[in-house]
N, C-alpha and C positions, 0 to 999 in steps of 0.2 A: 169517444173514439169510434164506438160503433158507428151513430149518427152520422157521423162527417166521414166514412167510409161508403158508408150506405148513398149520404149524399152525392158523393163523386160517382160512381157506378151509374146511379141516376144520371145523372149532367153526361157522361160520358156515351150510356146509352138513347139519351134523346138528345145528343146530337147530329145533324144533318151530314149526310154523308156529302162532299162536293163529288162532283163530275168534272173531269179536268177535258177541255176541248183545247185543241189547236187552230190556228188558222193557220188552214195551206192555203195559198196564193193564187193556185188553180181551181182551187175547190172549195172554198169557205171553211165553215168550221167546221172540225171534228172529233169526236168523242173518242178520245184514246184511253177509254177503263178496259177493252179487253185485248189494248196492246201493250206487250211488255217492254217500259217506259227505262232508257238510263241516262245520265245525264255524263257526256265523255267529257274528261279529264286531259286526254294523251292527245288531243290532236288541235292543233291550232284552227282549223278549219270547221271539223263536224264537233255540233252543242251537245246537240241529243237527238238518239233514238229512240222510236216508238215502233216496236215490228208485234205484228199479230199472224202467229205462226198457223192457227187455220185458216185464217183468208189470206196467206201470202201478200198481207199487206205493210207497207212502210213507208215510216213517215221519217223524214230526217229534219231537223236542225239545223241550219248552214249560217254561220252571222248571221243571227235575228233574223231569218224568215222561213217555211219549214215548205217540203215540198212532200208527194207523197209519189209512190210508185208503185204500180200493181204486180201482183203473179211473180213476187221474186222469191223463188225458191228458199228453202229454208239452208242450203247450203251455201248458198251465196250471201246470203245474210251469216251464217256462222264465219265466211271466212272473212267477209267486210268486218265484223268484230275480231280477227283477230289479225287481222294484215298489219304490218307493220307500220304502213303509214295510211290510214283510213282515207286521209283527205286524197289519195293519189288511187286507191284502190276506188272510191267513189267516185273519181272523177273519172276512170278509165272503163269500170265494171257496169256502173247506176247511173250516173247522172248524166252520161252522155247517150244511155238507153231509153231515158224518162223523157223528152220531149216529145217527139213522135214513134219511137223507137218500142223494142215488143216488155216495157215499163212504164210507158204510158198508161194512165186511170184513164180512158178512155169509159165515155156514159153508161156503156154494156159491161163492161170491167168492173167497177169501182166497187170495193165492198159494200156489200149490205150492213143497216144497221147493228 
C-alpha cells in the first residue's frame, strides 16, 4: 500500500505541467496561465473569460473564436461579470470599444509576456 502511494505522488509530481494558449484572431496565440480563466454557463453568446487583473487585460470567448482587449479596468470587467445579460453588456461596454476604440491591443498596448 505504501509503494503504490509513494508510486502515485511520484507520477503525480513528474508530471508536466500544460500551458493553456489561446488563439486571438488579432493576435495569435496567447498564454492565459496568469489570466483568471471561467468557462460561462449563463449566456448564449460569451464561452469564456480569461481577464488578468494586473495588465488589464481580456480575452473573451464568443462562438468559437476569442478576441482580446487591452486597459479594461478592473471594474468594468466585475460588472461585465455580473450584468445580467453579458452578451448585451459586451456588445454595448467592450466589443464595440475593441476594434479601433480606447480597447483596442494596439502594438504599444498589448500585454507583455
Amino acid at each position: 500500500m505504501v509503494r503504490a502511494a509513494t508510486s502515485l505522488v511520484l507520477v503525480l509530481l513528474s508530471a508536466s505541467i500544460g500551458v493553456e494558449t489561446v488563439n486571438v484572431g488579432d493576435g495569435g496565440l496567447h498564454d492565459v496561465g496568469s489570466h483568471e480563466c471561467r468557462d460561462i454557463n449563463r449566456s448564449t453568446i460569451v464561452q469564456r473569460v480569461c481577464y488578468d487583473r494586473a495588465r488589464l487585460h481580456l480575452i473573451v470567448g464568443i462562438q468559437g473564436s476569442y478576441s482580446q482587449y487591452c486597459e479594461l479596468s478592473v471594474e468594468t470587467f466585475d460588472a461585465f461579470m455580473a450584468a445580467p445579460s453579458m452578451g448585451q453588456f459586451f456588445r454595448r461596454n467592450i466589443g464595440e470599444q475593441g476594434t479601433s476604440g480606447r480597447y483596442n491591443c494596439q502594438s504599444d498596448r498589448r500585454p507583455g509576456p
